[in-house]
C-alpha positions in Angstrom: 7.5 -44.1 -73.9 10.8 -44.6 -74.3 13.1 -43.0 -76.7 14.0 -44.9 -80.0 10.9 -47.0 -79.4 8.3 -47.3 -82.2 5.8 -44.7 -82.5 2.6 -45.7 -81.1 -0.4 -45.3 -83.7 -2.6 -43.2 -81.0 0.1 -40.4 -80.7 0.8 -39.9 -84.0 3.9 -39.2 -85.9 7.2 -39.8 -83.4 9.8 -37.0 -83.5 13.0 -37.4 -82.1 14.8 -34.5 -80.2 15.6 -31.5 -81.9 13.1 -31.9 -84.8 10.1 -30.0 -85.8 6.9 -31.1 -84.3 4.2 -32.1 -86.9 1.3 -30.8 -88.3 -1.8 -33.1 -88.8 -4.4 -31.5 -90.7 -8.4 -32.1 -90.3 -9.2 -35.4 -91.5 -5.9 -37.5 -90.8 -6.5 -37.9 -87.3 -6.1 -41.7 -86.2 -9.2 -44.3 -86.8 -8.8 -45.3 -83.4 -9.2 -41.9 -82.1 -12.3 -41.0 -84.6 -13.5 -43.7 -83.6 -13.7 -43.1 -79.8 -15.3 -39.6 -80.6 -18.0 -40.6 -82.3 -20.3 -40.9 -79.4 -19.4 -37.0 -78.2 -20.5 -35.7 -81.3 -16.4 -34.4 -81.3 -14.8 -32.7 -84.5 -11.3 -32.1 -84.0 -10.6 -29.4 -86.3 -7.2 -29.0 -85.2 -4.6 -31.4 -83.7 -0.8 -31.0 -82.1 1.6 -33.2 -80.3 3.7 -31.5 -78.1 6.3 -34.4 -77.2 9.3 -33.2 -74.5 11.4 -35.4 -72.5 11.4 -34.7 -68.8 13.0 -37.4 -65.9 14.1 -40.7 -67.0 13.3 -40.2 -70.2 10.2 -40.4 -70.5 7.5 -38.7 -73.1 4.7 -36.8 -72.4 2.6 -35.6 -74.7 -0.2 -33.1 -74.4 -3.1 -32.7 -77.3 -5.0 -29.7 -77.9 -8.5 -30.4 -79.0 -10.3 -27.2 -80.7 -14.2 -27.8 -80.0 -17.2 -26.7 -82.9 -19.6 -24.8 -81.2 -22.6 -26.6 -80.2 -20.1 -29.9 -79.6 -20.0 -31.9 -76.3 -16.7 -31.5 -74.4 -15.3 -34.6 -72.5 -16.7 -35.3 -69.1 -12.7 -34.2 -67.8 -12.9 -30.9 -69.8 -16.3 -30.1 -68.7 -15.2 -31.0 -64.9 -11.9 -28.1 -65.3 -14.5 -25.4 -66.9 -16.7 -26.0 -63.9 -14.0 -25.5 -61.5 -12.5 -22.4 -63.2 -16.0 -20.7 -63.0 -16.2 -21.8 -59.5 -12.8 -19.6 -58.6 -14.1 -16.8 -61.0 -17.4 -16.7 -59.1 -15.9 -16.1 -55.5 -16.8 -13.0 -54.1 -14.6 -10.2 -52.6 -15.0 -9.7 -49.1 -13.4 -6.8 -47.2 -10.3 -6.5 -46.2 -8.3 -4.8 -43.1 -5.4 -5.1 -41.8 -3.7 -5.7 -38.0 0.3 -5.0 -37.1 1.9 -7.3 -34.7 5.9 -6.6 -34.0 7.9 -9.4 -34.3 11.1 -10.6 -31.9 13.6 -11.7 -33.7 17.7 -13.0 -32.3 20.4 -12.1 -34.3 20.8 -15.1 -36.7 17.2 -14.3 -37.7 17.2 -11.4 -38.6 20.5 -12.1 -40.8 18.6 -14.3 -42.4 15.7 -11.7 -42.9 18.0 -9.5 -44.5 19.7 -12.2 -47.0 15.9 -13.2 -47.9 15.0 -9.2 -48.4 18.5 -8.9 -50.3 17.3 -11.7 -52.8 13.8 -10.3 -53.3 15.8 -7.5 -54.5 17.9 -8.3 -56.7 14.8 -10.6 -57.9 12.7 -7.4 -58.3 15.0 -5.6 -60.1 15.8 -8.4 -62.5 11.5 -8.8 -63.6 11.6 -5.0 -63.6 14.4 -5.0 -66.3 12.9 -7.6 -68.2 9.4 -6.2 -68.1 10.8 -2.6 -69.3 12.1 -3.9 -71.8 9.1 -5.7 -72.8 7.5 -2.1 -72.4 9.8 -0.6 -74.3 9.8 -3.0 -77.5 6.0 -3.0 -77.6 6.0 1.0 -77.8 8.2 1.4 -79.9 6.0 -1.1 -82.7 4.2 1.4 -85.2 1.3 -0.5 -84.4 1.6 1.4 -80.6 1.0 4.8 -82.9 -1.9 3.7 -84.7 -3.5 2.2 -81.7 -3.1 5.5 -79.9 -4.3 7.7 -82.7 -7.9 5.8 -82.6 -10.7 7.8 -81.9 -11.4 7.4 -77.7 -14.6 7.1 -78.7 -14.1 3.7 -80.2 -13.5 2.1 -76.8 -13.9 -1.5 -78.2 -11.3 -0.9 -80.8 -9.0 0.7 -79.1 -8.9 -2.0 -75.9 -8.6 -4.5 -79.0 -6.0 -3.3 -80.2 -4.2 -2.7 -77.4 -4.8 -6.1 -75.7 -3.3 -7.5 -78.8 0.0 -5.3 -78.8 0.3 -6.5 -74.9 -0.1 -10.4 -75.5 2.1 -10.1 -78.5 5.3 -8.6 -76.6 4.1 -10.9 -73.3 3.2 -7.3 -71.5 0.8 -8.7 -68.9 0.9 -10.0 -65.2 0.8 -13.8 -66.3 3.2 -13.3 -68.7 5.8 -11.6 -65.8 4.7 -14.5 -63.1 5.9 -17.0 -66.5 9.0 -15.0 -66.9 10.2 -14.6 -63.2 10.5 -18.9 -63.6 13.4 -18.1 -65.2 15.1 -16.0 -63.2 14.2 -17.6 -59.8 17.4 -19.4 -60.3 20.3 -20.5 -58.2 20.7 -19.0 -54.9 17.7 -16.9 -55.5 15.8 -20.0 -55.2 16.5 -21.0 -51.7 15.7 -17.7 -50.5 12.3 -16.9 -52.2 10.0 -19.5 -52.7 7.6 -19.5 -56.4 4.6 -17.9 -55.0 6.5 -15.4 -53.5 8.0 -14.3 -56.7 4.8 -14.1 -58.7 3.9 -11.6 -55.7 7.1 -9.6 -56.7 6.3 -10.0 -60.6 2.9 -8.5 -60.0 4.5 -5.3 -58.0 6.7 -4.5 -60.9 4.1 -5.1 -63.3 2.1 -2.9 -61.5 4.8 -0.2 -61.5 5.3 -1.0 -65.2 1.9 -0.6 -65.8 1.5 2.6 -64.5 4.4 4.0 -66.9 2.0 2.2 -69.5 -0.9 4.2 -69.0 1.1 7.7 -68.3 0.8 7.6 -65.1 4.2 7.8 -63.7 7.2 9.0 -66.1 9.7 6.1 -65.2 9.9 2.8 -62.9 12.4 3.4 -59.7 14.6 0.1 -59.4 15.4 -0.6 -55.4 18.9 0.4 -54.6 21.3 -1.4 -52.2 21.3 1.2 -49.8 17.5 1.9 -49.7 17.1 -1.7 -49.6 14.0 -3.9 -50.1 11.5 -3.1 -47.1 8.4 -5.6 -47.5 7.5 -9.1 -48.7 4.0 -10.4 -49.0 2.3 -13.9 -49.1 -0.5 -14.6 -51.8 -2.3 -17.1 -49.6 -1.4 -18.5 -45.8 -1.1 -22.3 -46.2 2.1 -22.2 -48.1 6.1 -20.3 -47.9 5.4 -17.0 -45.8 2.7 -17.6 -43.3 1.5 -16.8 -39.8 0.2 -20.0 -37.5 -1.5 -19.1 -34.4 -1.3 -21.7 -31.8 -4.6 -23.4 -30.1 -5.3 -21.8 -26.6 -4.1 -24.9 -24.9 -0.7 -24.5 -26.6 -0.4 -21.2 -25.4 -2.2 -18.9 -28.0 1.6 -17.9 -29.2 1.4 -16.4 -33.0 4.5 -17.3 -35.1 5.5 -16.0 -38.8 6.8 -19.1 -40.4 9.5 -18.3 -43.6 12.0 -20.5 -44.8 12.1 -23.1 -41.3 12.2 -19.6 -39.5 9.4 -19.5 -36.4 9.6 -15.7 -35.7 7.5 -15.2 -33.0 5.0 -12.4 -32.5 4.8 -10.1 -29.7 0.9 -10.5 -28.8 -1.7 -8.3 -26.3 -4.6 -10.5 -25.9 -6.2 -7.6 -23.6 -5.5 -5.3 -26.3 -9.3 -5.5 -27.9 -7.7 -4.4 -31.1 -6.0 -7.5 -31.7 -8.2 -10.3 -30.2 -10.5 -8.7 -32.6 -8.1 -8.7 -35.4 -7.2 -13.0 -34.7 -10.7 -13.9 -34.4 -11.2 -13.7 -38.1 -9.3 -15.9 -41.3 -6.0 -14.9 -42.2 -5.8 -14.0 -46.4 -2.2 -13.7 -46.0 1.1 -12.3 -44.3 3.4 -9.4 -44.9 6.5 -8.8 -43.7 8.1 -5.4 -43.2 11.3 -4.0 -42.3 11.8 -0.6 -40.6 14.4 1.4 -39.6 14.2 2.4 -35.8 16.4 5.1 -34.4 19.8 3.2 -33.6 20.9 -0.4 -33.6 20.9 0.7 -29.7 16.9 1.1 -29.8 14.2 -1.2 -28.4 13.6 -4.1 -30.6 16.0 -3.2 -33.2 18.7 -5.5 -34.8 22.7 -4.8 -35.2 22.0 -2.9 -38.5 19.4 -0.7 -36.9 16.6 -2.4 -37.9 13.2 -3.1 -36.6 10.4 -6.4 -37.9 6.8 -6.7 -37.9 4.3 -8.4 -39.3 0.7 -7.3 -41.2 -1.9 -9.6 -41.1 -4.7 -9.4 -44.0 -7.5 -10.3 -42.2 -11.2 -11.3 -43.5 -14.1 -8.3 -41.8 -14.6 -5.3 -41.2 -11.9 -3.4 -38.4 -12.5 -3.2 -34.6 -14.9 0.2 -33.8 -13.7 1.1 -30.7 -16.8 2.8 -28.2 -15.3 6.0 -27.8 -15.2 6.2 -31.5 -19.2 6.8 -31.8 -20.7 7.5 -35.2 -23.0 10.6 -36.5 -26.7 10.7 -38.1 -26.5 13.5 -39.4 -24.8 15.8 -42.8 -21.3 17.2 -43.0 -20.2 19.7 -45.2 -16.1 20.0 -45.5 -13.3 22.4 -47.2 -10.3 20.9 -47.2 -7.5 23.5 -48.2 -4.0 23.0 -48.6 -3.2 24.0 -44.7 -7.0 24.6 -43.6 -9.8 22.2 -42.8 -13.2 23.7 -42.4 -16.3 21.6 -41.4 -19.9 22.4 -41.3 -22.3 20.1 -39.6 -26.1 19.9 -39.4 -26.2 19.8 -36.3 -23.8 22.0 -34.4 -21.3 24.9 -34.8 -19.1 25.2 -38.3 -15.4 25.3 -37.6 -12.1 26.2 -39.3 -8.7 25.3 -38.2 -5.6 24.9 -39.4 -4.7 21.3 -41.2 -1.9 19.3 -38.8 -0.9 22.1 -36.6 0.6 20.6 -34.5 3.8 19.3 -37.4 5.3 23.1 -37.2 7.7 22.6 -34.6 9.0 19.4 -36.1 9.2 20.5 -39.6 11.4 23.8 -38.3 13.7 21.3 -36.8 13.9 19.5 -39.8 14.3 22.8 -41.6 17.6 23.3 -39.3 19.5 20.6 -40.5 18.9 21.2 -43.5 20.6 24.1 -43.4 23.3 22.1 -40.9 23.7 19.5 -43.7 24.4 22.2 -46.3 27.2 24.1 -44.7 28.5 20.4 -43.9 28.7 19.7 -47.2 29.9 23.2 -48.7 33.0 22.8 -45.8 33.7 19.3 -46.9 33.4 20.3 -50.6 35.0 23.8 -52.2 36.3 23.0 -55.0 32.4 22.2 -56.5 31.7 25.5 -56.0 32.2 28.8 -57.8 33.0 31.9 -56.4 29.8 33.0 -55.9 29.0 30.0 -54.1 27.2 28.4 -56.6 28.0 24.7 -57.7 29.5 24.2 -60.9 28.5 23.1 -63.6 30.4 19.7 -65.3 28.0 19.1 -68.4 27.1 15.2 -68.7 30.1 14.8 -65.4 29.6 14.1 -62.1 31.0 16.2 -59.5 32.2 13.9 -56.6 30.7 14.5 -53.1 32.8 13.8 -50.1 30.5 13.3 -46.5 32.5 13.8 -43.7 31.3 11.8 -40.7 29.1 14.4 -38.9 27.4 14.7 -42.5 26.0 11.6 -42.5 25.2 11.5 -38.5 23.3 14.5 -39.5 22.0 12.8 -42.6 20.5 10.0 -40.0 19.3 12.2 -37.5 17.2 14.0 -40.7 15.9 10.6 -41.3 14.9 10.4 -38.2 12.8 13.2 -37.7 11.0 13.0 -41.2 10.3 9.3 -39.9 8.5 10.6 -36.5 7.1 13.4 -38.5 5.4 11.0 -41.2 4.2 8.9 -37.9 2.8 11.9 -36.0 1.0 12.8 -39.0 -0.4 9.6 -39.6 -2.1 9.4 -36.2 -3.4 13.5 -36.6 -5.2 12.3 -39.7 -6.4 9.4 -37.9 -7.7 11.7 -34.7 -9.0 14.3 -37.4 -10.5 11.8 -39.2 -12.7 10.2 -36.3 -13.5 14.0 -35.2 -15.8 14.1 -38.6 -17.3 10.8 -38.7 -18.7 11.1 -35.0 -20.6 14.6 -36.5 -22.0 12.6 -39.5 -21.9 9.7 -41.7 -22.5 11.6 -44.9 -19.9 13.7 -45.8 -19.8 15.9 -48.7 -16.8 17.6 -50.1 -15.1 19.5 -53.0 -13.6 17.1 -55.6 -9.8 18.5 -56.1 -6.8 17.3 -57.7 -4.3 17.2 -55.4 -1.8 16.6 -58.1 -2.3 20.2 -59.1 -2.1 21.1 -54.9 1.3 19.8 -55.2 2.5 21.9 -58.2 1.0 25.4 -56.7 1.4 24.3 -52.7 4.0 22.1 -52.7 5.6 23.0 -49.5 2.3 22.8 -47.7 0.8 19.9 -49.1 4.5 18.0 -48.8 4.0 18.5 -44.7 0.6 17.8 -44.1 -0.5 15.1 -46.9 -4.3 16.2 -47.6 -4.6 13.7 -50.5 -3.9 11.0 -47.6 -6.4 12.2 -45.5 -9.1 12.1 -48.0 -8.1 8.6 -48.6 -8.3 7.8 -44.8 -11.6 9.8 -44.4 -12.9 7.4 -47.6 -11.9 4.1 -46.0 -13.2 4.8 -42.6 -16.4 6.3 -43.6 -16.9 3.0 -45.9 -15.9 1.5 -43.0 -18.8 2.5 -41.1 -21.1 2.4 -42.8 -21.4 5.8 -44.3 -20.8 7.8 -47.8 -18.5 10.3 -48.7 -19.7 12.5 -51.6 -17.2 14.6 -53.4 -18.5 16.6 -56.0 -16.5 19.0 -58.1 -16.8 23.0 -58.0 -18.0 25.2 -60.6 -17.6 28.6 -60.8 -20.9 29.7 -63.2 -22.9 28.2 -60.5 -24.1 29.5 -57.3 -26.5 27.6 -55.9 -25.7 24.9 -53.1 -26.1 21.4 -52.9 -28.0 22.1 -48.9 -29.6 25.4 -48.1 -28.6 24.9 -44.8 -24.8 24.8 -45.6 -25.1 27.9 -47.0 -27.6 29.9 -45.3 -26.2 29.0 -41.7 -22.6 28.0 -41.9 -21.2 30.5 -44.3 -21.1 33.6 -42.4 -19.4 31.8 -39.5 -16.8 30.5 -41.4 -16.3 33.5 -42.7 -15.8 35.1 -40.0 -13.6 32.2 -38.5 -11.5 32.5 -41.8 -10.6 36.2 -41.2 -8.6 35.3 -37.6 -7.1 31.9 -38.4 -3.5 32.4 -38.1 -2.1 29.7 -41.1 1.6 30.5 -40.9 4.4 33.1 -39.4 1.8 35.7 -39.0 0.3 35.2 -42.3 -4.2 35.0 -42.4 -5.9 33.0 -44.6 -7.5 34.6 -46.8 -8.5 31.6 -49.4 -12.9 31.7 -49.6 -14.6 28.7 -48.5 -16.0 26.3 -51.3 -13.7 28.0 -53.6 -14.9 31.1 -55.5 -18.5 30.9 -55.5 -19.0 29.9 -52.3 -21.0 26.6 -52.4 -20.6 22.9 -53.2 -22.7 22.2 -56.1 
C-alpha cells in the first residue's frame, strides 16, 4: 500500500508516520473480516495493526489474533505450532569434541585477528548493555521482595523473578535482540548475525552467573589479553568447516568470511578418521599463543590457529585404554590420590608429581621478576621496602625490557605447565577407569579446597580432574558416585573398602613423601574413615 492512499476497509484505520497506532476494541472488527471467521468458530478478542514502512515504501502490516480457549486456529497457525513442537521435541545427543591445527599465510591470519578484534569490542559492548540491564533490574524494590520470599515457595519465587527479568529484557533472547543494534558498521563485515547471538549468549551467561551469586563481577576482555575463541551455532552458515569428497582429495577447510583455512589432517591418525566420520554440530575457532613468532606454525604476532570440531557420538576408545568390571573406591586430597579397588592392591600417591620441577622454575622468576621490578622502580617503595601507599592513586610501574622478556618466559612455562597437567589427569584418569567402571568418591567442595589449600590445589587442579574422571566414565559407560562424608557415622558404604583396603593405605599414608620432606599425615575418607 502506498502512502497517502486510501485506507483499505480490511486493515482498519490508516495512520500516517509518526502517529499513534489505534486501538479497536472487541466488537468493531470489520464485517468482512467477521464474516470470514465465522466458519473457524474465531473470536477475536483483541485486535492491532502494526503499520511500518520498510523499502519503497511500502506497508506491512502484521495482526495479532488472541484465540478463546477451545477455538480453532487457522490452518497457517496450526502448521507454525506444529513445527515449533517439532524443534522442541528434538533430542540431545552427545557431544565430543576433535582439534585439528589450522595453516594459515600471513594475510589470513591478519584477517583472523581483525575478526577476533571485532568480536571484542562486540562482546564487551552486549556485556555493558546487559550489566546495565542487571543492574537496573536489582536495584527495583520489587528485586527485595522477591528475594525475601520464603525458598519454600518455589513457584512464587521463579514468578516473580521471571517477571522482574522480562520486564528489564534480562534474558538470552532479549541480549541476541539487543546485539542487532550494535552489530553495526564495521562490526558488521567482520561478524556475521549468528555469530553475534553466540557472543550475546556468552555474556549473558557470565551475566547470569553474577545473577545468581555465583561470581562477584563480569571480566570485560582487554586489548592486551585479547579475544581467544569464536564459535558457530550450526555448520551450513558464516563459520564452518567443509570436508572435501575422497575424490577431491579428502582436504578439510574452515570457511569464515571468503577465508578457506585449510586444516592440517592425519587420516592414519585413528583419532581423527574417527572424529570426521560423524556430523559436524558446529566449528570453533581458537587462537593460542605459541612460544615465539619464531615457533612452528606460529604467525608474526606469536600466534598459533586451530580448529574444534563439535562432532555428533560418543569419542574414539582407543585398545590400550581397556575398561574395568569391577568397584573403585577413591580419596582425592588436595596433593594425594588414593585408590582402592575390588580387585587388586589399594594405592596412594602423590597428585601430579611430576609438576614440582616446573612449578620451582616458575617460582624462580617470580622472584627474578620482582627484583626487576623493585630495580626499575624505587621511588614506589618505602624504606623498609614495602610499596607505598597512594590512597585511591595509582602508583606508575615502569618494565624495563628484560621485565617483560621475563614476563613472557613466565607465560610460557605456566602455559606448558597447564598442558602437562592436562595430559597427567588424562593418564591418571584412564589408570582408574581400566580398574573399574563404578567409582565411588567423597563429595567435596573444592571451593573451600581453594580457600584452605590454595597453593596446592592452584598447581594440580583436583576440581578438573573430577570433572575429567565424570566425563570419561559417562563416556564409557560407567558411574561415578560421589557421596558426601559424615563425621557421626562410621559405617562404610562396602565392607570390603574398609575391612581390606584401610590398613594398607594406612600404612602407605605414613611413608608418602607430599612435599620438601614433609609426610602426609591427612586420614583417608576424612575423619571417620569411610565413605558413607
Amino acid at each position: 500500500m502506498r502512502v497517502g492512499a486510501p485506507p483499505c476497509p480490511r486493515m482498519g484505520v490508516y495512520r500516517e508516520r509518526g502517529e499513534k497506532a489505534p486501538v479497536i476494541d472487541a466488537g468493531d472488527e470489520s464485517p468482512s473480516l467477521l464474516d470470514e471467521r465465522k466458519e473457524s468458530r474465531v473470536r477475536y478478542l483483541e485486535l492491532a495493526f502494526f503499520p511500518f514502512l520498510w523499502y519503497n515504501r511500502r506497508q506491512w502490516i502484521e495482526i495479532t489474533c488472541v484465540f478463546e480457549e477451545g477455538a480453532t486456529m487457522p490452518k497457517k497457525c496450526q502448521g507454525q505450532c506444529k513445527k515449533k513442537e517439532q524443534q522442541e521435541k528434538r533430542p540431545a545427543t552427545p557431544t565430543f569434541l576433535l582439534e585439528l591445527p589450522l595453516a594459515v599465510d600471513p594475510g589470513q591470519a591478519a584477517r583472523l585477528r581483525s575478526h577476533l578484534e571485532a568480536a571484542r569490542q562486540l562482546y564487551n559492548a552486549i556485556l555493558s548493555q546487559g550489566q546495565k540491564r542487571l543492574r537496573r533490574m536489582r536495584s527495583d524494590p520489587a528485586w527485595q521482595e522477591a528475594r525475601a520470599l520464603p525458598r519454600t515457595h518455589k513457584a512464587e519465587r521463579a514468578a516473580a523473578f521471571s517477571a522482574l527479568r522480562k520486564t528489564y529484557g534480562f534474558s538470552e533472547a532479549a541480549l541476541h535482540e539487543a546485539v542487532k543494534g550494535l552489530r553495526v558498521g564495521w562490526i558488521a563485515e567482520h561478524i556475521e548475525a549468528v555469530l553475534a547471538q553466540t557472543l550475546a549468549t556468552r555474556a549473558y551467561r557470565a551475566l547470569n552467573r553474577v545473577c545468581l551469586g555465583q561470581a562477584r563481577r563480569v571480566r570485560f576482555k582487554s586489548r592486551g589479553r585479547g579475544f581467544s575463541s569464536l564459535e558457530n551455532k550450526r555448520n551450513d552458515t558464516s563459520l564452518r568447516f567443509v570436508l572435501q569428497p575422497p575424490e577431491e582429495g579428502n582436504a578439510g577447510y574452515l570457511l569464515w568470511n571468503g577465508d578457506p583455512l585449510p586444516a592440517l589432517i592425519d587420516w592414519k591418525d585413528e583419532v581423527v578418521t574417527h572424529g570426521l566420520r560423524h556430523r559436524i554440530k558446529f566449528a570453533r575457532l581458537i587462537q593460542r599463543p605459541a612460544s615465539s613468532p619464531r615457533a612452528a606454525g606460529a604467525d608474526e604476532e606469536g600466534y598459533r590457529y586451530v580448529v574444534q570440531l563439535a562432532l555428533e557420538g560418543k569419542p574414539h576408545q582407543k585398545k590400550k585404554h581397556t575398561v574395568g568390571t569391577s568397584i573403585v573406591g577413591g580419596d582425592l586430597g588436595p596433593s594425594t590420590l588414593a585408590l582402592f579397588p575390588q580387585e587388586g592392591e589399594a594405592s596412594l600417591e602423590v597428585f601430579c608429581a611430576q609438576l614440582a620441577p616446573e612449578a620451582c622454575a616458575i617460582r624462580r622468576l617470580q622472584r627474578q621478576m620482582e627484583r626487576q621490578r623493585r630495580a626499575a622502580n624505587p621511588e614506589n617503595y618505602d624504606e623498609k621496602g614495602r610499596i607505598k601507599k597512594q590512597g585511591k592513586k595509582k602508583l606508575h610501574w615502569k618494565q624495563s625490557k628484560r621485565y617483560q622478556a621475563t614476563r613472557q618466559r613466565k607465560a610460557s612455562k605456566e602455559r606448558k605447565l597447564v598442558a602437562h597437567r592436562k595430559s597427567l589427569h588424562g593418564h591418571k584418569v584412564h589408570q582408574v577407569v581400566k580398574l573399574g567402571t563404578t567409582i565411588i568418591i567423597e563429595k567435596i567442595s573444592y571451593k573451600a579446597w581453594q580457600r584452605q589449600f590454595g597453593k596446592s590445589v592452584g598447581l594440580r587442579a583436583p576440581g578438573m580432574f573430577v570433572e575429567l574422571l565424570r566425563r570419561t566414565v559417562e563416556s564409557t559407560g560407567g558411574t561415578l558416585v560421589a557421596r558426601p562424608h559424615t563425621h557421626h557415622r562410621a559405617e562404610p558404604v562396602v565392607s570390603w573398602l574398609w575391612q581390606e583396603a584401610q590398613e594398607a593405605a594406612f600404612a602407605a599414608l605414613a611413608s608418602v613423601r607430599v612435599w620438601r620432606g614433609s609426610r602426609a599425615t591427612r586420614p583417608v575418607f576424612g575423619v571417620s574413615g569411610c565413605l558413607p
